[in-house]
C-alpha positions in Angstrom: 73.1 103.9 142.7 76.5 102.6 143.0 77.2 102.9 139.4 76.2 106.1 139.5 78.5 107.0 142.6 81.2 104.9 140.6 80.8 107.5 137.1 80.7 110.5 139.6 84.1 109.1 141.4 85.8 108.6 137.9 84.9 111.8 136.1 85.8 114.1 140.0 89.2 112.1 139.2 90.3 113.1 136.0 91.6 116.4 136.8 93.5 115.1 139.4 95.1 113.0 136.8 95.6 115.6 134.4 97.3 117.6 137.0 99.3 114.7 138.0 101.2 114.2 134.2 104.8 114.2 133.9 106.7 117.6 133.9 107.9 116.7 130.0 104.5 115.6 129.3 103.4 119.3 130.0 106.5 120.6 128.6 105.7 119.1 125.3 102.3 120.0 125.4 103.5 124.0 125.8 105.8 123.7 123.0 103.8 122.4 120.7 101.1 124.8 121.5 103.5 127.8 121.3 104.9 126.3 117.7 101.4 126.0 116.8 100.4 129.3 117.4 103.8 131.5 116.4 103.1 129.5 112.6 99.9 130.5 112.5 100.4 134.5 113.4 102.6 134.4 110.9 100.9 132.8 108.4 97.6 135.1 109.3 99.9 138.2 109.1 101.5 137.5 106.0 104.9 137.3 107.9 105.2 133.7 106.4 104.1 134.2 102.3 102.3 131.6 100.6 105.5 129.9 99.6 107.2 129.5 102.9 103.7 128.6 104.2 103.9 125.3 101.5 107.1 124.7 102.8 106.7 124.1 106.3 103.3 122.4 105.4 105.6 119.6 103.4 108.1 119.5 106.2 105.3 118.5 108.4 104.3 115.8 105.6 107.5 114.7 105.5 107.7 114.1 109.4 104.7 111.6 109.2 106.2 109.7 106.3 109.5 109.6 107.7 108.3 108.6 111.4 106.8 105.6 109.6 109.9 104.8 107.7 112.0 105.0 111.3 109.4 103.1 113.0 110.1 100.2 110.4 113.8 100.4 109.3 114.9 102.3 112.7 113.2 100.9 115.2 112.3 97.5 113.7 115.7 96.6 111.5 114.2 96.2 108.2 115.6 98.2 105.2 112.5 98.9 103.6 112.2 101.5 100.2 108.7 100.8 99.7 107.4 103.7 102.1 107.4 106.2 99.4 104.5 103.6 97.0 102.1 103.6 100.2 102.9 107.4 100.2 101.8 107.5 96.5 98.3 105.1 97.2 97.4 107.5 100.0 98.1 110.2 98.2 95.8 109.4 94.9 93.0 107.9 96.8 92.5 110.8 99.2 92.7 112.6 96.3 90.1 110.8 94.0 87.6 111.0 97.1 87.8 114.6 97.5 87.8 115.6 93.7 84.3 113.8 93.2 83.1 115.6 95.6 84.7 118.9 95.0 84.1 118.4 91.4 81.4 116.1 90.4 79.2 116.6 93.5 79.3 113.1 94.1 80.0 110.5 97.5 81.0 107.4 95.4 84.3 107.8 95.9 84.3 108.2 99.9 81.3 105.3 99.7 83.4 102.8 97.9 86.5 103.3 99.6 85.1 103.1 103.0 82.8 100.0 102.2 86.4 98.8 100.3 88.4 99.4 103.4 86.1 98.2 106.1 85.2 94.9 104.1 88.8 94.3 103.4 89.5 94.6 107.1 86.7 91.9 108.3 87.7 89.7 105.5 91.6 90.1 106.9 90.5 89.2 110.2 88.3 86.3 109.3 90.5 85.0 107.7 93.8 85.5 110.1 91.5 83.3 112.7 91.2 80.5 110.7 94.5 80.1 109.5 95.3 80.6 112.9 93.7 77.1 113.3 95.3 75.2 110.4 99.3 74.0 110.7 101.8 75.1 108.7 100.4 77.2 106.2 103.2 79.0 104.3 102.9 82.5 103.2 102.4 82.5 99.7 99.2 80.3 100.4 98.0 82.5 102.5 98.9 85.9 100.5 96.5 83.8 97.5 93.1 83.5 99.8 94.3 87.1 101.4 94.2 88.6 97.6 91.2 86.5 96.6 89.3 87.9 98.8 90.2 91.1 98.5 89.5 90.9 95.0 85.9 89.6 95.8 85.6 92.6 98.3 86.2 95.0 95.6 83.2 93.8 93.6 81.0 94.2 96.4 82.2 97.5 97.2 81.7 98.8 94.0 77.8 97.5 93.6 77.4 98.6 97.2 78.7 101.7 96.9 76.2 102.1 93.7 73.2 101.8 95.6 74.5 103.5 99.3 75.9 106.8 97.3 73.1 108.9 96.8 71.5 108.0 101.0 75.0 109.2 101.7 75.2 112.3 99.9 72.1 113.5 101.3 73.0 113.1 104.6 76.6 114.7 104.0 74.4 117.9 102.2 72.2 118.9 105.0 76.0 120.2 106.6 77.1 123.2 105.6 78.7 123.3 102.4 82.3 124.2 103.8 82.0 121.7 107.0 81.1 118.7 104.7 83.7 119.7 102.5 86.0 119.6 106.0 84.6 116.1 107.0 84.6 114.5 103.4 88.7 115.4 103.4 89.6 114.1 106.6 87.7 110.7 106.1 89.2 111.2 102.8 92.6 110.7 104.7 92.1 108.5 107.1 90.2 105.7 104.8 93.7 106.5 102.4 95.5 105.6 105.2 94.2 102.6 105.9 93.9 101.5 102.2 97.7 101.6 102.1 97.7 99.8 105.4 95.8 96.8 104.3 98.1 97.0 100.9 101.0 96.9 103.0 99.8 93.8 104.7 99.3 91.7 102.0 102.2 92.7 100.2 104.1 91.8 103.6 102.6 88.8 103.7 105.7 86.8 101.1 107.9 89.3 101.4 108.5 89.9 105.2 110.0 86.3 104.9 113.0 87.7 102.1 116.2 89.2 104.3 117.0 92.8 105.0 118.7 93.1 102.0 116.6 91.5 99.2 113.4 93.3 101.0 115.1 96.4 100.6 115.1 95.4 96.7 111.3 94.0 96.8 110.2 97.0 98.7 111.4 99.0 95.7 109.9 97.3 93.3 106.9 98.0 94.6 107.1 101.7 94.7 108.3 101.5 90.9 105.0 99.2 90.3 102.7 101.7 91.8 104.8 104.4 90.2 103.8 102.5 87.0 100.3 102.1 87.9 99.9 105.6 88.4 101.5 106.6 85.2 98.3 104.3 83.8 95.9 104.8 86.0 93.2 106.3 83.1 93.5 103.4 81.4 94.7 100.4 83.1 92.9 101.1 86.3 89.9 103.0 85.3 90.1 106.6 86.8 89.7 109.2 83.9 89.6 111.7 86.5 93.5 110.9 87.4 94.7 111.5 83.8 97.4 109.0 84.1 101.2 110.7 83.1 99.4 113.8 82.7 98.9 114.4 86.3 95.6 115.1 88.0 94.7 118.4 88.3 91.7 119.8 90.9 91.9 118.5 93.9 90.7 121.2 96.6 93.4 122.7 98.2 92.3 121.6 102.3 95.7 120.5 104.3 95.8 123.8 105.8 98.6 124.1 108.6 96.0 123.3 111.4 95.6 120.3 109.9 98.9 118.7 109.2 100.2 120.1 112.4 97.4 117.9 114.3 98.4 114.9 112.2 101.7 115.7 113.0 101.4 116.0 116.8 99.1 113.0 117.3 101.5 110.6 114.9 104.3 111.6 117.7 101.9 110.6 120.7 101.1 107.4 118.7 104.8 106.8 118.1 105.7 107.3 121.4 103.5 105.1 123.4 104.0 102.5 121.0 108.0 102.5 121.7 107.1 102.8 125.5 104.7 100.0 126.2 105.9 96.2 125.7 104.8 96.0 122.2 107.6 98.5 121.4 110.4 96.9 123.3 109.2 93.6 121.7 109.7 95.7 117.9 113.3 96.7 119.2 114.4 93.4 120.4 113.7 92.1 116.7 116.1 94.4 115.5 118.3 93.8 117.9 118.6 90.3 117.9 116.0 88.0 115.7 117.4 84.8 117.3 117.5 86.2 120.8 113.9 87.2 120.4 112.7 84.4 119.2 114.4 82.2 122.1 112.6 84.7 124.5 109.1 83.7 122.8 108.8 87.2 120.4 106.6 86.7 117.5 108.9 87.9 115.3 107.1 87.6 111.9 104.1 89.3 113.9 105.7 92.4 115.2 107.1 92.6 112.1 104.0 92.8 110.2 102.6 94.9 112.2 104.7 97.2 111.8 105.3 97.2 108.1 101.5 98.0 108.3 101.7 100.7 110.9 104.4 102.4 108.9 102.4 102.2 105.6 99.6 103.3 107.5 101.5 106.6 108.5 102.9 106.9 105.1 99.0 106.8 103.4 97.7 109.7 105.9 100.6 111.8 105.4 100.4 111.1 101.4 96.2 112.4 101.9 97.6 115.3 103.4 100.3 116.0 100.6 97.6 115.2 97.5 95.6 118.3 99.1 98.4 120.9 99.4 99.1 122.5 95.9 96.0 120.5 94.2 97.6 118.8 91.5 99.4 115.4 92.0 101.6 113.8 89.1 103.2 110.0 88.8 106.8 111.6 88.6 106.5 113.2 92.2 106.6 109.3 93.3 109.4 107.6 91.3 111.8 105.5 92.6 114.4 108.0 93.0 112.1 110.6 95.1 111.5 107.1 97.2 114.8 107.6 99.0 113.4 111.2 100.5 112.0 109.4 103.6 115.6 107.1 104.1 117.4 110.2 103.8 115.5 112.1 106.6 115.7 109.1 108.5 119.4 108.5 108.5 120.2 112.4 108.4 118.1 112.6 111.9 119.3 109.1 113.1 118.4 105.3 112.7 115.7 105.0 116.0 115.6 108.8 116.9 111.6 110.4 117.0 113.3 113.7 117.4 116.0 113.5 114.8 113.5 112.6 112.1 111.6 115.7 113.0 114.6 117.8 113.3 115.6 116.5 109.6 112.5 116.3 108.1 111.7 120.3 108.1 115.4 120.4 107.9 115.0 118.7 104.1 112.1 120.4 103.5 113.6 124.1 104.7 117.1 123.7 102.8 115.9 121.7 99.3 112.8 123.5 98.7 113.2 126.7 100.1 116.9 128.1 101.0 119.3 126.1 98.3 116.5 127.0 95.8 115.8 130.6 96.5 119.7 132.0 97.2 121.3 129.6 94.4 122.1 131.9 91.4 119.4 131.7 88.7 119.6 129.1 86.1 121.3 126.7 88.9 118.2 126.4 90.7 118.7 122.5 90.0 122.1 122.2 91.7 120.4 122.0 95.1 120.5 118.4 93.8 124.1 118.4 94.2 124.8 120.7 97.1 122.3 118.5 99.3 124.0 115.6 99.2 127.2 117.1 99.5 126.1 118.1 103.0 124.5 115.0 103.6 128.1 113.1 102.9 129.7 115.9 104.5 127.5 115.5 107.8 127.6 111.4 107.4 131.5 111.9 107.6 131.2 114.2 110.8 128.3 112.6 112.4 127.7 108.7 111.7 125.1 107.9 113.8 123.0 111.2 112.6 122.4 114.9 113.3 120.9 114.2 116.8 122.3 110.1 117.4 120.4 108.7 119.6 119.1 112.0 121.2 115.5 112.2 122.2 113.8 115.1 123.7 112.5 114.7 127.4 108.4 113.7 126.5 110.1 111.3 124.0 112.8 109.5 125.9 111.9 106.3 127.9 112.7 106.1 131.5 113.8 102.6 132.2 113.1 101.2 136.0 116.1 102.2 138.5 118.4 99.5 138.9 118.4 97.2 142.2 121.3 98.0 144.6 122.8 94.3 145.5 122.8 94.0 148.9 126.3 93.9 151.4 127.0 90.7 153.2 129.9 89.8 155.7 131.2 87.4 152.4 130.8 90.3 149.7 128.0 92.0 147.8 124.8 89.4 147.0 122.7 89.9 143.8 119.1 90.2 144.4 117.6 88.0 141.7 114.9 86.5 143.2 114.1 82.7 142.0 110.8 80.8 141.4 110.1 80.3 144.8 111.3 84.1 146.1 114.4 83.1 147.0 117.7 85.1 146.2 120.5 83.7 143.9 124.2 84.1 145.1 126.2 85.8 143.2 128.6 83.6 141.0 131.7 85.5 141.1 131.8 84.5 145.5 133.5 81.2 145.4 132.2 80.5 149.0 128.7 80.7 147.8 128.8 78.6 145.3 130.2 75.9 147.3 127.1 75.5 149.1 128.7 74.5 152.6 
């Protein structure tokens, strides 16, 4: 009876608490709904053509990747160039799910790479415990039993995915052909995510130890590995269906604007609770200070981890979204020059902004894409390469810190505590810092304080 009287108290509560959210909160809420649904009138009556349409659909990708990127290099301090290789494993294993079973009616790709994923994960965190046990185990050690295992995990993935794919398929073809279509890409996209994720952390695992500036270079070499990879991936790595340098080509077209606009706005929640809670202050005072955080008992190699993985994680879903866009996917659209996309956006909308990199990334998208390469004569449709970064240098010169600084719009921006008024004594203002045992400090800068009597 009293839980019952407990459920009923908690549910007649949760209006009241929806009512009682913060006027940015709702503000937020409004805008995004009216930017939601001016997009789509125009897209459903043909204000906004096709082409446009793929452009503000990229611009959105482009936000996710880039709200990673800040998350690690702006928020966190680490100069990392690597974003745009998790970008590239998100965007050819959402892909390879979705082709098999667009194309060869078949749920061994989403079997595998969920069995793949969710293995890989237990294995991860198995294995975290009891290394959390043992002394002094440096990180290349552990990266070996990590990548063992993962290895191992693969193989049993892959014969479990054999005998699970056809259960799996049944149960995914009593749905409607176009709603398991639906689910099949958005698990598609998530599990992508989270591959990268769990790449991330084991290719963070020796390399988080390397400085800002030789990460930087190791985080590159990455994306030109993957880029590599990919160029091989019908022969090295197996998948016939990716066609290797040739590009792969069939991949159902799904990320409508509904779609990456949800991603889009639930990445920006995500991000900004994460900043606003005292894991997020805990990832700024690491790229503030390393020393100072450490000295203040800051697991700086953890927080910086994490969010190496968090990043990479955002960076896999928006490359799931980008693979189902125009269909085709090929290994050039992730070399290691198209790698510096995501720093660009980052440092155009400013180093530790959430609403800069949104500002900048449909900014890129909008002026690359559509304006410089629609209005510039024809024939010098390739000189958008060069008038870009002319206004990037031009706008670096004008505006260091960014297009926006270190603007954030109301919902985004954190409200610190107010600060404590000292209080007034006959001998001069006191500072209220209580001690251990509640007491109050006096304030060093009163010489008749501090003489004690």
């Amino acid at each position: 009876m009293d839980a019952k009287v407990t459920r009923d108290t908690r549910s007649s509560r949760l209006p009241a608490n929806l009512l009682r959210l913060a006027p940015s909160t709702w503000g937020f809420l409004a805008t995004m709904l009216i930017v939601f649904v001016a997009v789509q009138l125009a897209i459903s009556e043909r204000v906004l053509n096709s082409f446009w349409e793929t452009i503000i659909r990229q611009g959105a990708v482009m936000a996710i990747v880039s709200l990673g990127l800040n998350l690690i290099y702006g928020f966190n301090g680490q100069f990392s160039l690597g974003q745009w290789g998790f970008y590239a494993i998100g965007a050819y294993a959402a892909a390879d799910v979705t082709w098999r079973w667009d194309q060869a009616h078949s749920a061994s790709g989403l079997v595998v790479l969920f069995l793949l994923v969710g293995l890989a994960g237990v294995w991860f965190w198995f294995l975290s415990r009891q290394l959390a046990r043992v002394a002094r185990v440096d990180a290349l050690t552990a990266f070996t039993l990590y990548l063992v295992g993962m290895i191992v995990v693969a193989f049993v993935a892959i014969y479990l995915g054999q005998v699970l794919t056809e259960p799996v398929a049944a149960v995914l073809g009593v749905l409607p052909p176009g709603l398991a279509m639906q689910v099949v890409f958005v698990l598609a996209v998530l599990l992508a995510g989270a591959l990268a994720a769990e790449v991330s952390f084991l290719f963070g695992l020796p390399v988080l130890t390397l400085g800002s500036d030789y990460f930087g270079i190791a985080t590159l070499g990455f994306t030109i590995i993957v880029k590599v990879l990919l160029d091989n991936s019908d022969t090295m790595l197996g998948f016939a269906e990716m066609k290797g340098a040739r590009g792969m080509v069939g991949i159902p077209q799904l990320t409508s604007w509904a779609w990456v606009f949800g991603f889009l706005v639930l990445t920006v929640i995500v991000v900004r609770n994460l900043l606003h809670s005292s894991t997020g202050r805990a990832i700024v005072s690491v790229r503030e200070d390393e020393i100072a955080a450490k000295a203040m008992g800051i697991d700086v190699a953890r927080y910086k981890n994490f969010t190496f993985v968090l990043g990479s994680l955002l960076a896999g879903i928006a490359g799931g979204l980008y693979a189902h866009i125009n269909g085709f996917l090929h290994p050039d659209t992730f070399n290691f020059i198209k790698s510096f996309d995501p720093m660009i956006v980052v440092v155009f909308g400013g180093l530790g902004s959430v609403t800069g990199t949104l500002v900048a990334s449909f900014a890129w998208a909008l002026m690359l894409e559509g304006v410089l390469r629609l209005f510039l004569p024809q024939g010098f449709e390739t000189w958008r390469f060069v008038v870009y970064p002319l206004l990037l240098l031009i706008m670096m010169l004008l505006r260091p810190k960014g297009l926006l600084g270190t603007f954030e719009a109301p919902f985004l921006r954190q409200v610190l505590p107010p600060a404590r008024r000292p209080a007034v004594s006959e001998n001069g203002p006191r500072v209220e810092a209580p001690t251990a045992a509640g007491s109050v400090l006096p304030n060093a800068a009163d010489p008749a304080e501090g003489q004690g009597g």
